[in-house]
C-alpha positions as CSV (number, residue, x, y, z in Angstrom):
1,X,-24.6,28.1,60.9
2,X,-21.7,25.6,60.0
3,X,-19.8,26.8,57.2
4,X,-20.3,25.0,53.9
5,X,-17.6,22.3,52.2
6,X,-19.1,22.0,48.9
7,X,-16.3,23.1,46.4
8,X,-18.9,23.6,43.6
9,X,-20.7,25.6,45.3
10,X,-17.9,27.7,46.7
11,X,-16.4,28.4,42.8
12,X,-20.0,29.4,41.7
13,X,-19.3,31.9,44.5
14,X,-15.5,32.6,43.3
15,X,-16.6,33.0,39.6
16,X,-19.5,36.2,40.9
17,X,-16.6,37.6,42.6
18,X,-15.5,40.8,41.6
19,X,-13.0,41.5,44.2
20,X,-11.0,38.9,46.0
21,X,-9.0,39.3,48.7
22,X,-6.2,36.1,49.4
23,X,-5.0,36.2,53.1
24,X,-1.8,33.5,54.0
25,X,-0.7,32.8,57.4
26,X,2.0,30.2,58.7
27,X,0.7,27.1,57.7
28,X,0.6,28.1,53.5
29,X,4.6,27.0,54.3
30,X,4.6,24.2,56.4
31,X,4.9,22.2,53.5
32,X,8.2,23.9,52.6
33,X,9.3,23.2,55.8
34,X,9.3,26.2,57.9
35,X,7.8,25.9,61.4
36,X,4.2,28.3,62.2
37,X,4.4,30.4,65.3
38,X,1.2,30.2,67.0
39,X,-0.2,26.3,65.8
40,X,0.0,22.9,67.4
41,X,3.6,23.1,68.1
42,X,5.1,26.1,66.9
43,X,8.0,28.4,67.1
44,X,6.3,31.1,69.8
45,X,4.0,28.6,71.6
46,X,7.3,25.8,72.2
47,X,10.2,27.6,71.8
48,X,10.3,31.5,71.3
49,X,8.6,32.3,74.9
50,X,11.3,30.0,76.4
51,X,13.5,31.7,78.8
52,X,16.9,30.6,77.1
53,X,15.4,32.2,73.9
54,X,14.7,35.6,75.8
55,X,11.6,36.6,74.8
56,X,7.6,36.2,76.7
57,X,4.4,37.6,75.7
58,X,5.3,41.1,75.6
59,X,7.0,40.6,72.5
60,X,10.5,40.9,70.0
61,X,10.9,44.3,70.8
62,X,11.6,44.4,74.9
63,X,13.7,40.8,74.0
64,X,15.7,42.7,71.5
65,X,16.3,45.3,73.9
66,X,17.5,43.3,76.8
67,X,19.3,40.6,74.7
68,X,19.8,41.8,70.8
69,X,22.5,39.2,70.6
70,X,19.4,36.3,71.4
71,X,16.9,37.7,69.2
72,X,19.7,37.9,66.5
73,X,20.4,34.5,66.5
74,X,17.0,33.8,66.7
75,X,16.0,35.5,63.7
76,X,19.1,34.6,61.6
77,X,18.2,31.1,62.3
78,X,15.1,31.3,60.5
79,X,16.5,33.4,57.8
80,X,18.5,30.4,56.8
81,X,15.6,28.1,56.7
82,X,13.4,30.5,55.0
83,X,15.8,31.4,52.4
84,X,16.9,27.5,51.6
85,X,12.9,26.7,51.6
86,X,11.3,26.3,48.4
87,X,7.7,27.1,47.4
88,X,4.8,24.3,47.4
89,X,1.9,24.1,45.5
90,X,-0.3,26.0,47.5
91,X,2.3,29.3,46.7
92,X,2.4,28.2,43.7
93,X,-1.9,27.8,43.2
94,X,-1.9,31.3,44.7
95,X,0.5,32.9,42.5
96,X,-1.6,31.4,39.4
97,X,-4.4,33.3,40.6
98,X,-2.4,36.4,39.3
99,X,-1.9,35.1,35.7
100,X,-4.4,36.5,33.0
101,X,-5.5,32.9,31.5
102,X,-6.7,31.1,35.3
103,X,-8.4,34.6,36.0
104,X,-10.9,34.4,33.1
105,X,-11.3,31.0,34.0
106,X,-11.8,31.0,37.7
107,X,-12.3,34.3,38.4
108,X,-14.2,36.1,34.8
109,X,-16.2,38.6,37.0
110,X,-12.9,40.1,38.8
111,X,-12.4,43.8,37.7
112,X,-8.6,43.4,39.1
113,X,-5.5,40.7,40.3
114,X,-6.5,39.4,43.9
115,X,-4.4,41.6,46.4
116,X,-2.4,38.2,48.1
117,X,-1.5,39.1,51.8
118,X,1.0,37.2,53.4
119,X,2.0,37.3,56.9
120,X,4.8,35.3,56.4
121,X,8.6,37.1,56.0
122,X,10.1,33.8,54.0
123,X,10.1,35.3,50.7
124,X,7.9,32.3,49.6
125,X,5.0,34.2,48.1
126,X,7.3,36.5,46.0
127,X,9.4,33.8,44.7
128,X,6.4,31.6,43.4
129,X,5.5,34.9,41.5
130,X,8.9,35.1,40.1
131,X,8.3,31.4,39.0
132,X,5.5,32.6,36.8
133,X,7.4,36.0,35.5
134,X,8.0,34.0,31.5
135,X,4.1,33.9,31.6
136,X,3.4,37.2,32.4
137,X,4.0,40.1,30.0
138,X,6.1,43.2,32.1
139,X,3.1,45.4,32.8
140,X,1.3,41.9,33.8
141,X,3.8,40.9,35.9
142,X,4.4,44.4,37.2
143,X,0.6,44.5,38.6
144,X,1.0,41.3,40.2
145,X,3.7,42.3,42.1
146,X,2.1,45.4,43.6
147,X,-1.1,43.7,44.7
148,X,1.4,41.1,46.5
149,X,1.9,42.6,50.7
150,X,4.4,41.1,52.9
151,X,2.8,42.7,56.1
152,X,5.1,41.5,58.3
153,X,8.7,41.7,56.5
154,X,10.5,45.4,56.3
155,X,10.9,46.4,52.6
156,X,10.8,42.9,52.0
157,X,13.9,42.0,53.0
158,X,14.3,39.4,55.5
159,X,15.0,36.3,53.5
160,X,16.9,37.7,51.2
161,X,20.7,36.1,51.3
162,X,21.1,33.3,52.6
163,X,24.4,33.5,54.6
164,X,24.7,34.7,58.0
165,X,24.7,38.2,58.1
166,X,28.3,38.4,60.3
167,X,30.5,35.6,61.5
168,X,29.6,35.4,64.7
169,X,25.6,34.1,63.7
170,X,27.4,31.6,62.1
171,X,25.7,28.0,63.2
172,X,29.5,26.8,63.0
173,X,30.8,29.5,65.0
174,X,31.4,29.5,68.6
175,X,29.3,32.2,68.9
176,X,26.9,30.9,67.7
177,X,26.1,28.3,70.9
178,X,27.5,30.7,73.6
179,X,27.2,34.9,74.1
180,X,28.0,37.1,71.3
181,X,29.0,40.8,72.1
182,X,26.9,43.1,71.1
183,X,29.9,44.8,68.7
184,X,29.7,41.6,67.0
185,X,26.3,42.0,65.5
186,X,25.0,43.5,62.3
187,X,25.4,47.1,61.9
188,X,24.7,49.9,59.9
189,X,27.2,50.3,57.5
190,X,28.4,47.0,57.9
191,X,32.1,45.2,59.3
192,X,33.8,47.9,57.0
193,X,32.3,50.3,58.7
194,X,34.9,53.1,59.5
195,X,33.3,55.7,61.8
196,X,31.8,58.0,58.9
197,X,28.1,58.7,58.6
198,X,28.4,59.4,54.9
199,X,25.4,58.0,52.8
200,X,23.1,57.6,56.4
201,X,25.5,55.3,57.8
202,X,26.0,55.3,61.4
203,X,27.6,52.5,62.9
204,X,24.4,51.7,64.8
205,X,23.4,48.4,65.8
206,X,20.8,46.7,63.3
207,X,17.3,44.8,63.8
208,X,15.9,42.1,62.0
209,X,14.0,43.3,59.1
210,X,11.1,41.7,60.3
211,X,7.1,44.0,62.2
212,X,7.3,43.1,65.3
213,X,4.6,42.4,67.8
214,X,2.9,45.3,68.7
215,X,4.2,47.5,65.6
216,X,2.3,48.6,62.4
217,X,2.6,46.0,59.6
218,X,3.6,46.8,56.1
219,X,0.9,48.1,53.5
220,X,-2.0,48.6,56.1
221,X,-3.5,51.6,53.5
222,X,-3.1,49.7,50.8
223,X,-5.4,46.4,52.1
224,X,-7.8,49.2,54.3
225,X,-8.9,50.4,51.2
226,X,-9.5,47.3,49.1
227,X,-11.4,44.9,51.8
228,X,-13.7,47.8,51.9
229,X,-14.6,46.9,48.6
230,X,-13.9,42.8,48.7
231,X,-16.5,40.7,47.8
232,X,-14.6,37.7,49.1
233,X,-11.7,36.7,51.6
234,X,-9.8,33.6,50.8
235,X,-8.0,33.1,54.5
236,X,-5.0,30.5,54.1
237,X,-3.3,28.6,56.7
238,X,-3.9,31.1,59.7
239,X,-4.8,30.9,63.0
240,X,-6.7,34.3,63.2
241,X,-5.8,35.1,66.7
242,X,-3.2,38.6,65.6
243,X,-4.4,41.5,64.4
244,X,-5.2,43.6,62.9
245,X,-4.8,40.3,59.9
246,X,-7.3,38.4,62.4
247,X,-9.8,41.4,61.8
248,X,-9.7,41.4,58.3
249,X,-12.9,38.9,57.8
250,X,-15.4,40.8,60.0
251,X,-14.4,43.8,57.8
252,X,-15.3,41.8,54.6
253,X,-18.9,40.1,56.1
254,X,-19.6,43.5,57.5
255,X,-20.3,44.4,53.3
256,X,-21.6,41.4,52.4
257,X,-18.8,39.2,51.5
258,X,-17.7,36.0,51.6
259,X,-14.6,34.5,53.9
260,X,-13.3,31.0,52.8
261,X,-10.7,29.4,55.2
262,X,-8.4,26.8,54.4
263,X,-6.7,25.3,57.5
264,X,-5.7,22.0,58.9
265,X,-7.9,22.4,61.6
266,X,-10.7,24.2,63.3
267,X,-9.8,27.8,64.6
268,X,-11.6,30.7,65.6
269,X,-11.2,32.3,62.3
270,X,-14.3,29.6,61.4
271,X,-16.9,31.9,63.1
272,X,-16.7,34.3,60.1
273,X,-16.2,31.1,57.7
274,X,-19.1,30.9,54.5
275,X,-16.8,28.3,53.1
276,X,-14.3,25.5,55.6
277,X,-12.0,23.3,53.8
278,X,-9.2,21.5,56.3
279,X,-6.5,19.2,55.5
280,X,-3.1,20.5,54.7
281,X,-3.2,23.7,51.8
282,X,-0.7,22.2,49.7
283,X,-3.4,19.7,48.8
284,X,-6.5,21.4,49.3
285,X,-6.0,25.0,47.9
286,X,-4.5,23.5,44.2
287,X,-7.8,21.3,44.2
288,X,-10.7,23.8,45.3
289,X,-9.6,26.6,43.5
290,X,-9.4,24.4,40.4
291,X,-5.6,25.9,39.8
């Protein structure tokens, strides 16, 4: 059966729910302007499998193994966007979702804050909570920021900074356009490092704080244990094809639950859709959720 588009209908649904579960892919940032990965002409489907870029299908780690130096600049590329990005309204209609007041509002049978899962490593999700910290009182805010999971950033780290992390991954550097040594790239302890491994450092050559294909993502107890319980799944800008995210909404119809998507187009995360509204998420999430 088709999934349904009526937005009454779907808040009826949203206002019975006593556990929600909000799942973000790539396109909840478009809008900020940071490229997805896997959609119509994204980072790994026109550029990242590219030769000159050093990675294929088998993934960051085996690049980063062969040609750290790539993958580094790679990666500290999209640090820079991510961390000059800003959040758009549908981080922003997510992160309102947390607050006490829109809660009793749009979602009075809840028994807890939505655990938001995002498998984006911009720092977008976070910040729009910060946005909102004045609001909050500090147990509030607190709660908020423990049912927020970056699955796919390393102690949530990757966008912090905006700088290049050494010279030499510089855009304005020459070593930015040709080879740069491995010596040259981050390390543990940093350019001051001085041959002691006092305080765990050792000198060793660093990796983007970023899971990696083929590795475990970040806070996979935490979200096991609440989609068993979920009553609905509010899937955001995602393609569905990488798991074990793309999983997530056969777990949740398995106990009864709902799954709403909101995407720009048709995916195969639709099969497990009670609820389809496309068009971009900046527009569509503020508007159905009523936020």
């Amino acid at each position: 059966m088709e999934p349904s588009s009526d937005i009454q209908a779907f808040r009826t649904v949203l206002a019975a729910s006593k556990s929600v579960v909000i799942l973000a892919g790539a396109g909840l940032s478009v809008a900020s302007g940071i490229q997805t990965y896997r959609g119509s002409g994204g980072l790994w489907m026109v550029q990242y499998t590219r030769r000159d870029v050093g990675c294929d299908e088998n993934g960051d780690a085996e690049a980063f193994q062969a040609n750290p130096a790539v993958v580094w600049r790679f990666y500290s590329d999209r640090r820079t966007i991510c961390y000059n990005a800003l959040p758009n309204p549908a981080h922003h209609a997510i992160a309102s979702m947390c607050l006490p007041a829109t809660r009793a509002r749009v979602l009075p049978s809840a028994t807890s804050v939505p655990l938001v899962i995002t498998q984006n490593f911009d720092g977008l999700s976070p910040r729009a909570l910060d946005a909102l910290a004045p609001v909050f009182t500090p147990a509030e805010f607190k709660d908020a920021q423990d049912r927020l999971v970056e699955m796919h950033a390393i102690d949530n780290n990757f966008a912090r900074g905006g700088g290049p992390l050494v010279r030499a991954l510089d855009p304005g550097s020459a070593g930015a356009e040709g080879d740069i040594s491995v010596e040259a790239l981050p390390r543990c302890g940093g350019t001051a490092w001085g041959g002691s491994n006092r305080y765990g450092r050792c000198g060793g050559l660093l990796r983007p704080a970023v899971v990696w294909f083929g590795e475990v993502p970040e806070g996979q107890g935490e979200i096991a244990r609440t989609l068993n319980w979920a009553d609905m799944l509010i899937v955001v800008g995602t393609s569905s094809l990488v798991y074990p995210a793309a999983g997530y909404a056969k777990t949740v119809k398995a106990r009864g639950g709902k799954v709403v998507v909101f995407n720009t187009e048709r995916s195969k995360g639709d099969e497990d859709a009670d609820f389809l509204f496309l068009g971009p998420c900046e527009q569509t999430l503020p508007e159905v959720l009523d936020v």
